[in-house]
C-alpha positions in Angstrom: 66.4 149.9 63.9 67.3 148.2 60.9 70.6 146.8 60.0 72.2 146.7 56.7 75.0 143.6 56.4 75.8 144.5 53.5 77.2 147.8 54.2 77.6 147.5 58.0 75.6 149.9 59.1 72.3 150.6 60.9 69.4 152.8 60.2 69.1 155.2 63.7 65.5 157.3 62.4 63.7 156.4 65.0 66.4 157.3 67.9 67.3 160.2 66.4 64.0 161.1 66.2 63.7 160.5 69.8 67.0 162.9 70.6 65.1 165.3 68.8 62.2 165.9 70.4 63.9 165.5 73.4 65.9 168.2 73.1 62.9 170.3 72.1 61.1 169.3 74.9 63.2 170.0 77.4 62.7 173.7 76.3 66.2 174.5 77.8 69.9 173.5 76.7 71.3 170.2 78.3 74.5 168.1 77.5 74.5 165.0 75.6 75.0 162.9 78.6 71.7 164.0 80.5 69.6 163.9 76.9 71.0 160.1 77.7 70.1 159.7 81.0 66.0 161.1 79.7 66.1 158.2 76.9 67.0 155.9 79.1 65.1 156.6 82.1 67.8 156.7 84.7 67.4 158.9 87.5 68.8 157.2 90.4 71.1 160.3 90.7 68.2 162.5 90.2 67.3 165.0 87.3 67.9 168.2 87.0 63.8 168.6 87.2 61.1 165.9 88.1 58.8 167.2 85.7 61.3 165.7 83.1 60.4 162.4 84.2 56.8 163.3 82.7 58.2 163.9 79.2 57.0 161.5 76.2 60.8 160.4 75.4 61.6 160.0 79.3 62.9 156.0 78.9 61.7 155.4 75.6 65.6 154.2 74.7 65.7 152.3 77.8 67.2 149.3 76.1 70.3 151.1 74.9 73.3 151.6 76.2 74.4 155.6 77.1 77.5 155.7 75.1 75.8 154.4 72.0 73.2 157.6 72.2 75.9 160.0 72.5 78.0 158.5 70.1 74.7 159.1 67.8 74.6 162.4 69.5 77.7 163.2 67.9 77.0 161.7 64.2 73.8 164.2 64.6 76.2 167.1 65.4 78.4 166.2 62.2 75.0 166.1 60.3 74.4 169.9 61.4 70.8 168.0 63.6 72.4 169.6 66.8 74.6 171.8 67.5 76.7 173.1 70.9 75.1 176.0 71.9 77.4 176.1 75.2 81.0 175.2 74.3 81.9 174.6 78.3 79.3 172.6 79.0 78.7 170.9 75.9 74.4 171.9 76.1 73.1 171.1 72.6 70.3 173.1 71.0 68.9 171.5 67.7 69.7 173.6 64.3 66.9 174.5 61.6 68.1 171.2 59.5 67.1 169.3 62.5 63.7 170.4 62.4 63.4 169.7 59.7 64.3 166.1 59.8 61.8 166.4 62.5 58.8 167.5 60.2 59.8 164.7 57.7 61.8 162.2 59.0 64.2 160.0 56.3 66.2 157.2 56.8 69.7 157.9 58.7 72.2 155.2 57.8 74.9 155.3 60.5 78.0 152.5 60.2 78.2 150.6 63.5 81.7 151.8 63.8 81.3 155.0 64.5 79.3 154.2 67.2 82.0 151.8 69.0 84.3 153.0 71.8 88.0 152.6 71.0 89.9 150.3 73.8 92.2 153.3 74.6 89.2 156.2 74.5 87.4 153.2 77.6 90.9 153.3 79.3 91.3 156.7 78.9 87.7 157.4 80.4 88.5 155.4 83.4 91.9 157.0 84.3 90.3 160.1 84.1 87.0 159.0 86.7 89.1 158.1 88.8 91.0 160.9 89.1 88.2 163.1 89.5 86.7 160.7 92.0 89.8 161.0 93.8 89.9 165.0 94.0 86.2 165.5 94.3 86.3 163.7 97.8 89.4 165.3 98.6 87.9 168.3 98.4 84.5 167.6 99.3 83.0 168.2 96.1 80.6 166.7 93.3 82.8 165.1 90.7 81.4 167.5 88.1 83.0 170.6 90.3 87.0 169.4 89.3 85.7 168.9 85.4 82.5 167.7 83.8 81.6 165.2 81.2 81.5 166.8 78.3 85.3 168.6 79.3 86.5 164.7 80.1 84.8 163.6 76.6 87.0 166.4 74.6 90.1 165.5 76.6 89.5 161.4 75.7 89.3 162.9 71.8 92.2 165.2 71.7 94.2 163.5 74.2 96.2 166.8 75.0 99.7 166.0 75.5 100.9 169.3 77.3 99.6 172.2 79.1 98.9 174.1 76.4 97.2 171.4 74.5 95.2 170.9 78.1 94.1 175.1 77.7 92.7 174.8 74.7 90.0 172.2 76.1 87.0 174.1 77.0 86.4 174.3 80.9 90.1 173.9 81.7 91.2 177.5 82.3 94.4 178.1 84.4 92.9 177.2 88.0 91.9 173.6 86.7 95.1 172.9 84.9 97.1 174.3 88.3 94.9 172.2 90.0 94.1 169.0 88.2 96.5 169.1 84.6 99.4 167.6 85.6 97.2 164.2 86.9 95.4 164.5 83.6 97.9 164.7 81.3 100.1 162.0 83.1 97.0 159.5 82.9 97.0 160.3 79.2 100.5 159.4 79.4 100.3 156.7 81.0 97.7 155.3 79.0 99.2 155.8 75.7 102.0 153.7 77.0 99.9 150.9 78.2 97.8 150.5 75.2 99.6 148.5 73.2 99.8 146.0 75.9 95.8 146.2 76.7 95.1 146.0 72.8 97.2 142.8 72.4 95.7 141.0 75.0 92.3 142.0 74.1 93.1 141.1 70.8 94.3 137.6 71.9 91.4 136.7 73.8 89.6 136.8 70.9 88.0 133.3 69.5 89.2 133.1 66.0 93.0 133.6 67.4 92.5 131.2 70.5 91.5 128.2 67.8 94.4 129.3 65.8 96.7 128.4 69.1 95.0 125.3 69.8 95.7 123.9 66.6 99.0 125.0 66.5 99.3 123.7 70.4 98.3 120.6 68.7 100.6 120.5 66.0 98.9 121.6 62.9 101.3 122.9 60.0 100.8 126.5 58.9 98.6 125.3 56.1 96.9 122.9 58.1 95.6 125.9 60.2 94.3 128.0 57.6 92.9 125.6 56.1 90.5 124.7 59.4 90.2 128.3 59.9 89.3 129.3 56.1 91.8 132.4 56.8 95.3 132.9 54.4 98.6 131.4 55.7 99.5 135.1 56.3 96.3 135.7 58.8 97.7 132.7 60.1 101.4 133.9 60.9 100.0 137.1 62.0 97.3 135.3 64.7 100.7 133.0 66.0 102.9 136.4 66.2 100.1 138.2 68.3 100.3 135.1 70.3 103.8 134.8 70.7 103.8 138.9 71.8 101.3 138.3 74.8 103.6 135.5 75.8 100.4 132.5 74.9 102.8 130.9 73.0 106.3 130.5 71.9 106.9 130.4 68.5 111.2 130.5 68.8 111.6 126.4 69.2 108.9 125.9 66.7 110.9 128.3 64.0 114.3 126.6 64.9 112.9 123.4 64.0 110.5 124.6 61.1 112.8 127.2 59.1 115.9 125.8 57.2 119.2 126.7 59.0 121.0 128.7 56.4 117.8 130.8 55.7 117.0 131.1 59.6 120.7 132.3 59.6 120.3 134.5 56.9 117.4 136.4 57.6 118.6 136.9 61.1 121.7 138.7 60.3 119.7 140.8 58.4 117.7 141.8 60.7 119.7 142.0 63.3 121.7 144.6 61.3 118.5 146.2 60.1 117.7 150.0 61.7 114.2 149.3 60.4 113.3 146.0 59.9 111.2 145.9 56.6 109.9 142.9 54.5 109.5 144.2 51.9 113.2 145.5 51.8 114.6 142.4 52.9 113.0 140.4 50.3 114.4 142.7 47.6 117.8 141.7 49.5 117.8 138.6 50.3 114.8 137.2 48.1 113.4 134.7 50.8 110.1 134.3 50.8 107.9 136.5 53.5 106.5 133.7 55.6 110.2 133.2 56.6 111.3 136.8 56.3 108.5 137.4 59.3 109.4 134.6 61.4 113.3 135.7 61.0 112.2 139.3 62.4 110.5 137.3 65.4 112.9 135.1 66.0 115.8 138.2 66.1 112.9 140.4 68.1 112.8 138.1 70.7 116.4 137.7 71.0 116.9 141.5 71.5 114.5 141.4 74.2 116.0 138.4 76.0 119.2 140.2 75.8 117.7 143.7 77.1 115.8 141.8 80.3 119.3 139.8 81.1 121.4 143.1 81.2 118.8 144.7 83.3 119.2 141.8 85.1 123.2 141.7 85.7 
């Protein structure tokens, strides 16, 4: 595989060669997850045959990860390579263009994003494990019995938000969603809620916003930061905000001490009147400049929430 850095993306001929032939070998229909399991050799849950261990592709992708050759999967489906032939089970069949990619095989330029996993799709995925998990040994059945991977990889994509969003997902007739659909669709809830949370802290963690806090832990000015960090006084403000949100640090003494009074006054007024707080609309109004426009939102932000937790509170 060859990577392009200038265009962030990665040439996949030789895997999806691979896929390819797999699924011609196989001489049978199978989902995208067990063409996965054959590239990368595992069979410690067993395969459907043991002659399949015999085929030339059996583990030949044995240094990649299973998501990333069904996220490639996928890009092949969108390039018309594969398609569905089973629309419960997801079983792919490959398509006369495929072959003929086979016959003469061209670069296939594929940007590394599409083959990531969002943070919420990963959450998502896990809810919904363990709520099959949960049901399968209730019951006494295989996990693929209450609904199977390619039914739980449509629901992480459409993220159905009611029943009849839930029916239209393949595999999820009226006896699964009487059985399993209100679980599912409260774990979607409940996930959607969450994310921000799990995005911000992941976000956090990151190295180029921890160095950002430990200058300004150390007292670097704005400018002083971006400068060391080669990133805009604006990245900057936005790193410290993120920060401020997971509660790493606390910008609100630092902006009392940093903003000038009558403009920290100003801007808060405004925003604490404000039904959608906008800088762009508040600079047309009160012509401050954005750096203290955004930490006059924070600092009125904050206050709100210190107010909400206290009346809880009492």
């Amino acid at each position: 595989m060859k990577t392009s850095q200038k265009k962030n993306e990665t040439n996949y001929k030789e895997v999806i060669e691979s896929i390819c032939k797999t699924v011609i070998l196989l001489e049978r229909s199978y989902g995208a997850d067990y063409l996965a399991r054959i590239l990368t050799g595992f069979d410690r849950y067993g395969l459907r045959k043991e002659e399949h261990k015999e085929l030339e592709t059996f583990g030949l992708l044995e240094d990649m990860y299973s998501f990333k050759i069904i996220h490639i999967i996928r890009f092949m489906e969108e390039l018309g390579y594969l398609k569905i032939a089973d629309p419960t089970y997801g079983n792919l069949e490959i398509t006369e263009l495929g072959e003929q990619f086979l016959e003469e095989p061209t670069d296939i330029m594929i940007p590394n994003e599409k083959l990531e996993t969002p943070l919420l799709d990963r959450l998502l995925t896990a809810e919904l494990k363990q709520i099959r998990r949960e049901y399968s040994e209730t019951a006494d059945i295989m996990p693929y019995e209450v609904f199977n991977n390619y039914t739980m990889e449509l629901i992480v994509k459409k993220k159905p938000e009611n029943v009849t969003d839930l029916r239209m997902i393949p595999g999820f007739g009226d006896v699964r969603i009487n059985k399993y659909g209100h679980a599912v669709l409260k774990a979607i809830k409940r996930v959607n809620e969450d994310a921000p949370d799990m995005l911000l802290k992941q976000q956090v963690s990151r190295p180029s916003h921890q160095s950002v806090k430990d200058l300004f832990l150390a007292g670097k000015s704005l400018s002083e930061i971006a400068k060391t960090r080669e990133i805009t006084v604006t990245t900057t403000i936005i790193y410290l905000e993120n920060l401020h949100k997971a509660g790493q640090i606390d910008l609100c003494q630092w902006i009392e001490e940093n903003i000038e009074p009558q403009a920290l006054h100003k801007g808060a007024e405004y925003f604490k009147q404000a039904n959608k707080p906008q800088l762009e609309e508040a600079f047309n109004v009160l012509g401050l400049d954005y750096t203290t426009l955004r930490m006059c939102r924070l600092y009125v932000a904050n206050m709100k929430s210190e107010q909400a937790e206290l009346a809880i509170a009492s």
